[in-house]
Steps between C-alpha positions, in 0.01 A plus 500: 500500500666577836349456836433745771780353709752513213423863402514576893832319495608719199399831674666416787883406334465809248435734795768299715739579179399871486481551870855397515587758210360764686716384848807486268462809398406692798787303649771622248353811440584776770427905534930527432540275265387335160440180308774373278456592174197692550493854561437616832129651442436162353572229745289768733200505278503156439503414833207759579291375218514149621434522881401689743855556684489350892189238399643293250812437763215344787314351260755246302575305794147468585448422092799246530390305789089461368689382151664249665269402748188483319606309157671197548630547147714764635727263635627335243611482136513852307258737723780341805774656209305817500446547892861423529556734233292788670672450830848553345430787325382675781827397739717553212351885430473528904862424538614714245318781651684409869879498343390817318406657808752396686766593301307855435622817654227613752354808389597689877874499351411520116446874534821613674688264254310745212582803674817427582566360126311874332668680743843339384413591090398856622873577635658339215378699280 
């Protein structure tokens, strides 16, 4: 039968796991753009469902450092893995969401690009 402390510990990496998720997600997931492989509306709704938007990104730090600084099991052998594992997934979705914006056409010079573009089909035909 399993402690109090290892059910705490439990608790803690499962929420550490989905807390991530929901960062992830937020993180890929912008008002322009979509998920791959999901539908727009989807990757939106699943990221609604799961947090609540501006929270989740203050609070997985905070969740991060209490993980590791309260569990000395944290720090080594497969919940290490994990922690690694949670801290790379959330770089790796942040930096695809900086090279995505980057690259992106700001939305100031979007709209004379579309103008220009309908007002170039209107005269051709």
């Amino acid at each position: 039968m399993p402690t109090l402390g290892t059910a705490s510990l439990v608790t803690g990496v499962v929420s550490m796991v989905l807390l991530t998720a929901v960062v992830v997600l937020g993180v890929l997931v912008n008002r322009q753009g979509r998920l791959p492989g999901l539908p727009r509306f989807a990757g939106l709704s699943l990221h609604r469902c799961l947090s609540l938007h501006w929270l989740a990104y203050t609070c997985w730090p905070a969740a991060l450092a209490h993980s590791i600084g309260s569990n000395s099991d944290m720090r080594s052998g497969r919940l290490l893995d994990l922690t690694a594992g949670c801290i790379l997934a959330v770089l790796a979705a942040a930096g695809w969401r900086l090279v995505g914006t980057l690259r992106g056409v700001p939305r100031v010079r979007r709209v004379p690009e579309l103008l220009a573009a309908l007002d170039r089909r209107s005269s051709d035909g």
